[in-house]
C-alpha positions in Angstrom: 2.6 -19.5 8.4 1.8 -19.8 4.5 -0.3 -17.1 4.1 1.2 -13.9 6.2 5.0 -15.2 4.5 3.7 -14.9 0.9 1.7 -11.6 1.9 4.4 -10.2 3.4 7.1 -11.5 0.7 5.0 -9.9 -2.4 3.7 -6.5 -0.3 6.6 -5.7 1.0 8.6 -6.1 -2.4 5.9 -3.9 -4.1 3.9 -1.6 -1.6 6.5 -1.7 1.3 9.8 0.4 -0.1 10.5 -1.4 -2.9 14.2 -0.3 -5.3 12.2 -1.4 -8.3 11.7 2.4 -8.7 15.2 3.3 -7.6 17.3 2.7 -10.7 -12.8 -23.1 -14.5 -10.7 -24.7 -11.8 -8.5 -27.7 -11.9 -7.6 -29.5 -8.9 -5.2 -31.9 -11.2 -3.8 -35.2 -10.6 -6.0 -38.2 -11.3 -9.8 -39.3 -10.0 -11.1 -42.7 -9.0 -9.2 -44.1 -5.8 -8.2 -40.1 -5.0 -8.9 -40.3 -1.3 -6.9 -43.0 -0.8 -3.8 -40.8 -1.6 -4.4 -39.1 2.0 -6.1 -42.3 3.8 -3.2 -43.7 6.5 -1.5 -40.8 6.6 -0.4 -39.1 9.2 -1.3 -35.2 9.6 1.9 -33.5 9.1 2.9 -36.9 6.3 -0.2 -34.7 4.4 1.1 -31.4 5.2 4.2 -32.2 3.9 2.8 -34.0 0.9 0.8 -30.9 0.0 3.7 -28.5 0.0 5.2 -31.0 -2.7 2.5 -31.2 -4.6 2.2 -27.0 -4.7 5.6 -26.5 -5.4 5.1 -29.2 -8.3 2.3 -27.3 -9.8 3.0 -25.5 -12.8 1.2 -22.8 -12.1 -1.3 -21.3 -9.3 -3.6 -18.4 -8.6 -2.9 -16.9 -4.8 -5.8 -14.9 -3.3 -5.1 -13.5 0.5 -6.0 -11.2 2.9 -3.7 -10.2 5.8 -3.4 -7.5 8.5 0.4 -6.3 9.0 0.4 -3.9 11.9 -2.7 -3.3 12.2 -3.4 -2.5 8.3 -5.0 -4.5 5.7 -3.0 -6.2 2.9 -4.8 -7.7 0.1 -3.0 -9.8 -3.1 -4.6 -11.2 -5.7 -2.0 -12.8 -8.3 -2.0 -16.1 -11.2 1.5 -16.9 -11.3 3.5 -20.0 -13.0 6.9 -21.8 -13.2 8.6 -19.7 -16.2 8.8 -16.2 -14.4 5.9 -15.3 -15.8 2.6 -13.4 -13.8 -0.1 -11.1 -13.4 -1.9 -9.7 -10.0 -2.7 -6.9 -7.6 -1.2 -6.0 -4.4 -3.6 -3.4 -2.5 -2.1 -1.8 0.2 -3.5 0.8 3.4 -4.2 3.6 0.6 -2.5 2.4 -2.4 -2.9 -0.4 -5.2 -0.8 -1.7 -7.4 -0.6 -3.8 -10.7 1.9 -6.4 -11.3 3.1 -8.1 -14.5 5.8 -10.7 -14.8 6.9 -11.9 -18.5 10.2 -13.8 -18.2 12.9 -11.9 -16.6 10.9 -8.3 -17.0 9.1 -7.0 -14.1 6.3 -4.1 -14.4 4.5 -2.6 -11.3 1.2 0.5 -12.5 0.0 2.3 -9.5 -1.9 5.8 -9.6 -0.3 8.5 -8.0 -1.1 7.8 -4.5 1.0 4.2 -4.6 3.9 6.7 -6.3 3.9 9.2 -3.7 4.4 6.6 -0.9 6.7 4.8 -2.6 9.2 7.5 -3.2 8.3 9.0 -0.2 9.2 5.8 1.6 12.8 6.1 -0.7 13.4 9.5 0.1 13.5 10.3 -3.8 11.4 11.4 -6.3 9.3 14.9 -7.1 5.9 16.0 -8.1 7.2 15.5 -11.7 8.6 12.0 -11.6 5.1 10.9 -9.5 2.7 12.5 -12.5 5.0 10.6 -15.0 5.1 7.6 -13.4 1.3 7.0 -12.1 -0.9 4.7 -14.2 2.2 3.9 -16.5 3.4 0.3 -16.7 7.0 1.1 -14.8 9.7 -1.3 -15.9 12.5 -3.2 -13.8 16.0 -4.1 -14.2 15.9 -7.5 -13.9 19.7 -7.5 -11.7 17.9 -4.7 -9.1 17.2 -6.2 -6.0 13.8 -6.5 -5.0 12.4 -7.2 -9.0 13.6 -11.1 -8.8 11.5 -13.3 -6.8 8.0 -11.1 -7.0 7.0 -13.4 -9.8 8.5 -16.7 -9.1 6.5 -19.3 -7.7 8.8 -21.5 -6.8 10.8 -19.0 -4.1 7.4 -17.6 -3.0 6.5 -21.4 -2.1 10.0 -21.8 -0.6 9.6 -19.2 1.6 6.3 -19.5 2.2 7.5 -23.3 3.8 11.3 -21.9 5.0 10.5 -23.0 8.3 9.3 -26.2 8.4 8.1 -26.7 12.3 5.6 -24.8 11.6 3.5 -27.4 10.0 4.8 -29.9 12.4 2.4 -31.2 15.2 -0.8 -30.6 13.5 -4.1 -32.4 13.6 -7.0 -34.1 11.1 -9.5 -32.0 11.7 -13.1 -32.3 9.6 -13.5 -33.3 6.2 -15.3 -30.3 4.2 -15.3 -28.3 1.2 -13.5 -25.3 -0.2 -14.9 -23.1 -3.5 -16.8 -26.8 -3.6 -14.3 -29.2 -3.6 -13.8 -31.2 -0.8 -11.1 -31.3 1.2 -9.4 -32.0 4.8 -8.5 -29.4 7.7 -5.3 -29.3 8.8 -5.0 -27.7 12.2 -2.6 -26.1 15.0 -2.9 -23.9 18.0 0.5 -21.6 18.3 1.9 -20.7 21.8 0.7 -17.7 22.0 -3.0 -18.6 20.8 -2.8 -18.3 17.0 -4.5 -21.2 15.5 -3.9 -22.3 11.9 -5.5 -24.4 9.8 -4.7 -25.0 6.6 -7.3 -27.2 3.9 -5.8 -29.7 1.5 -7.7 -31.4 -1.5 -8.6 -34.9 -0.8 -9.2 -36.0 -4.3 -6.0 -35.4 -7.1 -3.4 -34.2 -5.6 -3.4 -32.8 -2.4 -2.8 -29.1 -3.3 -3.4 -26.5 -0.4 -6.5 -25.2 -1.0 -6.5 -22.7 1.6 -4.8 -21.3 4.8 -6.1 -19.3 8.0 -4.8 -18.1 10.9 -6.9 -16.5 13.7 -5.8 -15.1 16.8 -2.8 -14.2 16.6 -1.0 -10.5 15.8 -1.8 -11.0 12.5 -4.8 -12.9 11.3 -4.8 -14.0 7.5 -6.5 -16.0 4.8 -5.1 -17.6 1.3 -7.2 -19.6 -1.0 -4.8 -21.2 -3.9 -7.2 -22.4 -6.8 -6.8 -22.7 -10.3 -3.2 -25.3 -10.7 -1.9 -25.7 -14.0 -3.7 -23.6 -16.0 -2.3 -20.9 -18.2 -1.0 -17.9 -17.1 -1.9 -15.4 -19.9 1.1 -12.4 -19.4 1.8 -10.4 -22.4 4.6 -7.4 -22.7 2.3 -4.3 -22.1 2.4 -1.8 -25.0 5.3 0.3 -25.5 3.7 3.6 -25.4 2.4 2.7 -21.8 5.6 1.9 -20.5 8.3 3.7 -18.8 12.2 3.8 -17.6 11.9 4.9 -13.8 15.8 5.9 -14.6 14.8 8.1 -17.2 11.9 9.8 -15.1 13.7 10.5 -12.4 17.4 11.7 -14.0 
């Protein structure tokens, strides 16, 4: 559901074979009467009322764990409306910085997350892998694969392309998450997998948090921190370098 989509949208763009080398928390919304915004409503009315208000945030910070065939995925990334965003993606045996500023993409790995990168290309030396690791390495904005890793719009998008899957679900407890409170959200898949996903029940009813268990590929998500600020800067120019050049 939510959580393996956005795992699998931002690894595989960054740790999975990507071209980019081949050329204090705020729930927001108002306080007083805020449980009454979920009160009445039906499960999926406030699953569907949470994706809104998510996609309506101006910004989020997205922490998740996932395993993708049997290997761990980890993602940790503060991203906003404008294009702009900063985060890790940590991989099976690499890890990877990622910084968004506008329209400009730059991914720093060490040399491990070079060497299965262009190893998963089929391009790339010793040379270009010893030039490239722990440099900020800097995207065409046109290459496929750079747009999208830093927009939090189409990562939300896709994270809710199919829609059934938060049909059918049930109220479960009210409890807390990182201390706020909030109401679980659950469903039990076809073949086992059970989802739950925890949306604040004061201020708007962000998701807070999603889990799936028992199924091929168990996951968590917390999404904390809406609307705040997300600080990306251009990384120095002498830290910075044209995978083109590197590799011509």
């Amino acid at each position: 559901m939510f959580t393996k989509k956005v795992l699998v949208i931002l690894g595989a763009v960054t740790l999975g074979g990507s071209v980019l080398v081949g050329c204090g928390e705020d729930s927001g919304g108002s306080s007083g009467s805020d449980k009454a915004a979920l009160s009445g409503k039906s499960a999926d009315e406030i699953a569907a009322a949470a994706v809104k208000a998510t996609r309506d945030a101006e910004s989020v910070h997205i922490v998740g764990t996932s395993q993708q065939q049997g290997q761990e995925m980890k993602l940790d990334f503060i991203v906003d409306n404008k294009d702009n965003c900063t985060g890790t993606l940590t991989g099976p045996e690499a890890e990877a910085d990622v910084l968004q500023v506008g329209e400009t993409t730059y991914v720093r790995g060490e040399k491990k997350f070079w060497e299965n990168l262009l190893k998963a290309q089929g391009a790339g030396s010793d040379q270009a892998v010893d030039k490239l690791a722990g440099k900020w390495v800097k995207s065409d904005p046109d290459e496929a694969g750079a747009e999208g890793m830093c927009d939090k719009q189409a990562v939300i998008a896709a994270m809710d392309s199919d829609k059934s899957e938060r049909m059918g679900m049930k109220k479960g407890e009210q409890t807390e998450v990182n201390g706020k409170d909030a109401l679980a959200l659950t469903k039990k898949a076809d073949d086992g997998e059970v989802i739950t996903l925890y949306v604040a029940a004061k201020g708007e009813p962000y998701i807070m948090k999603a889990v799936s268990k028992g199924g091929e590929n168990p996951s968590e998500t917390t999404l904390t921190d809406y609307n705040k600020k997300v600080d990306a800067k251009e990384p120095p120019a002498n830290e910075v370098v044209d995978p083109k050049q590197v590799q011509s």
